[in-house]
N, C-alpha and C positions, 0 to 999 in steps of 0.2 A: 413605490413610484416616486422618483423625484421631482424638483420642479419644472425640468424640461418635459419628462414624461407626461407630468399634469399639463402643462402649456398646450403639452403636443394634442392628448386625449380632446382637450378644449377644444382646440379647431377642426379636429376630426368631427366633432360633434356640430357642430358651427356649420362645417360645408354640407353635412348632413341634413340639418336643418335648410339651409338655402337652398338645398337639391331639392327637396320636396316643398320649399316655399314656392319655388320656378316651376316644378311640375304643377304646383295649385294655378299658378298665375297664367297657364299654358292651357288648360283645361278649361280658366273661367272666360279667357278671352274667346276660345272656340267657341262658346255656348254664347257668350253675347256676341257675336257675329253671327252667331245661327239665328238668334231671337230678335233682333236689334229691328229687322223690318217689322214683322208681325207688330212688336212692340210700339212701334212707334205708327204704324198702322190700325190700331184701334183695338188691337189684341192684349182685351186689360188681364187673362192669365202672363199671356209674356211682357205683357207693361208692367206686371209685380214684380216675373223673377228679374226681370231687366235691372228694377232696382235693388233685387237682394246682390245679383253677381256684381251692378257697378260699386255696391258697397265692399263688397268682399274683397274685390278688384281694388279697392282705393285703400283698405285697410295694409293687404299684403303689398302695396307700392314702400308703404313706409314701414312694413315688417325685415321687407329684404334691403332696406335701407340702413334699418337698425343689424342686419344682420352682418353685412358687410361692412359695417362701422367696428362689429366687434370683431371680427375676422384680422382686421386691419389692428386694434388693439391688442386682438392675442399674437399674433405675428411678432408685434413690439413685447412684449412681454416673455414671449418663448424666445427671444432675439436678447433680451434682458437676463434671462437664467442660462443663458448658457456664456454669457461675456462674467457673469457672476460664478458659475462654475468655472471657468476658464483662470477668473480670477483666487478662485481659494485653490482650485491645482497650483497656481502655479507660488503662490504664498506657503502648501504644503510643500511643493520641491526646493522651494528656499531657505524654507528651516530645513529640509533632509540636507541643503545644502551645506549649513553652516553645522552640521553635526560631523558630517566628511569631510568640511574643513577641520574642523578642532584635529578629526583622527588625523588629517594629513599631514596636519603642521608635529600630531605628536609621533609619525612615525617618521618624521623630517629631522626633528629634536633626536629622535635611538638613532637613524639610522647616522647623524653627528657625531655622537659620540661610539656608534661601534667602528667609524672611519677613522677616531683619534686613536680607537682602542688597535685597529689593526696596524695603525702607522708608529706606534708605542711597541706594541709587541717585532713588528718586523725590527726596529732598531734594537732592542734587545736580545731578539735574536742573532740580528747579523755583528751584536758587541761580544754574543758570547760564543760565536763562531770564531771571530776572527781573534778573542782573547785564546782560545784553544791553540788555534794555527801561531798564535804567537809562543804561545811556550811546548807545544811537541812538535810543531814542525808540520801538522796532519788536518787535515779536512779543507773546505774550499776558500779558495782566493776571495778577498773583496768584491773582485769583479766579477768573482763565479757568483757569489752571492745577493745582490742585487740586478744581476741579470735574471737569477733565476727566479728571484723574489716578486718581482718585475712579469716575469710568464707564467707564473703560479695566481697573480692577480689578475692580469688577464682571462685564463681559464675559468677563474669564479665567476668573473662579469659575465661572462658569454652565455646568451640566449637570453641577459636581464635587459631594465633598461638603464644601467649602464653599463653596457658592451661597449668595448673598448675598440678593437681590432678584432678581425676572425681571424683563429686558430686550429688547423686541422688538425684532426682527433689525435693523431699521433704526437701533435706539436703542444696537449696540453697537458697541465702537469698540476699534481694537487701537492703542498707543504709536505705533508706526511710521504708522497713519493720520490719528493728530494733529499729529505731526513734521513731518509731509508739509509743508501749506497753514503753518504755523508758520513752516517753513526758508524756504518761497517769501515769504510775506513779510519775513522777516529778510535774506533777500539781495538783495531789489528795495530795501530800503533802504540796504542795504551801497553796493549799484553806485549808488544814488541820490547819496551822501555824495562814494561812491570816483570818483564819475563831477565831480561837481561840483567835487571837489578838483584834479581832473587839471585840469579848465576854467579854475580860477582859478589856476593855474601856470602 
C-alpha cells in the first residue's frame, strides 16, 4: 500500500466513523425529545437519563468536530502524497530522459559519421567509374552516375525519417542493382580489348 493508498484507507475510515458518530447523535436526540417533558416534569428516571443523553450529546458534538477536522487533514495529506508522487514520476522520467538523450545524441554522432562515410564512399565510387570510362571507353557517364547515385539515395531514405521524395516501386533502385548492368558492360568490354589483344599476339 503506498502513501495515497494509506491516505485514501485513512479517510475511508474517517467517514466511517463520522457515519456512525451522526447515527449516535440522531438516536440521542430522538430519545431526549422523547424524554425532555417527562423530564423536566418531575420524572426523576427521565431527569437521569435526560442527563446521561445530554452528556453523550455534548460529548459527540466535539467528537464529530474532531472528526471532520481530521477528514479535512487527511484530504491535505492524501492531496500532499499524490503531488509527491506526481513529483518523483516525474524526476523518474527526467533521468529516463537524459539516459535517451545521451542515446540520441550517440546515435546523432554514428549516424554523422555513416553520412561522411556514404558521401566518401559515393565519391570514390563515381572516381573509379569514371577513371574506367576514361581509359576503355566503357561504363556510365558522370551524369549517368550521380543521377543514379542520386535515386539509389533516395530509395534508401524512404519510409525513414529522412525520406526524401516518394518513389514508386519501380522507380527505386538499390547500388548493387545499378552495379549489376554497369559491371556487365565494363566487362564485355574488357574481354572485347583483352580478347583482341590476345588476337593480335
Amino acid at each position: 500500500m503506498n502513501a495515497i493508498e494509506k491516505q485514501q484507507q485513512v479517510a475511508r475510515d474517517l467517514r466511517e466513523k463520522l457515519h456512525e458518530a451522526e447515527k449516535r447523535q440522531t438516536e440521542l436526540v430522538a430519545e431526549r425529545d422523547k424524554i425532555s417533558y417527562l423530564a423536566l416534569t418531575g420524572d426523576a428516571p427521565a431527569r437521569k437519563r435526560l442527563s446521561v443523553v445530554n452528556a453523550e450529546l455534548s460529548g459527540l458534538t466535539g467528537e464529530l468536530a474532531s472528526i471532520e477536522a481530521a477528514l479535512v487533514e487527511a484530504a491535505k495529506r492524501e492531496k500532499a502524497a499524490e503531488e509527491a508522487q506526481f513529483a518523483k514520476r516525474r524526476s523518474d522520467d527526467a533521468l529516463a530522459a537524459e539516459v535517451l538523450l545521451s542515446e540520441a545524441e550517440a546515435f546523432a554522432s554514428a549516424l554523422d559519421d555513416a553520412l561522411k562515410t556514404v558521401r566518401q564512399t559515393a565519391s570514390e565510387l563515381e572516381a573509379k567509374l569514371n577513371q574506367i570510362r576514361r581509359s576503355i571507353g566503357a561504363g556510365p557517364t558522370a551524369d549517368s552516375i550521380r543521377t543514379n547515385l542520386r535515386r539509389a539515395l533516395v530509395s534508401a531514405a524512404m519510409g525513414g525519417p529522412m525520406h526524401i521524395v516518394h518513389l514508386a516501386p519501380g522507380e527505386r533502385v538499390t547500388l548493387a542493382e545499378l552495379a549489376a548492368p554497369w559491371a556487365r558492360s565494363i566487362r564485355n568490354r574488357i574481354q572485347a580489348l583483352t580478347g583482341n589483344a590476345a588476337n593480335a599476339a
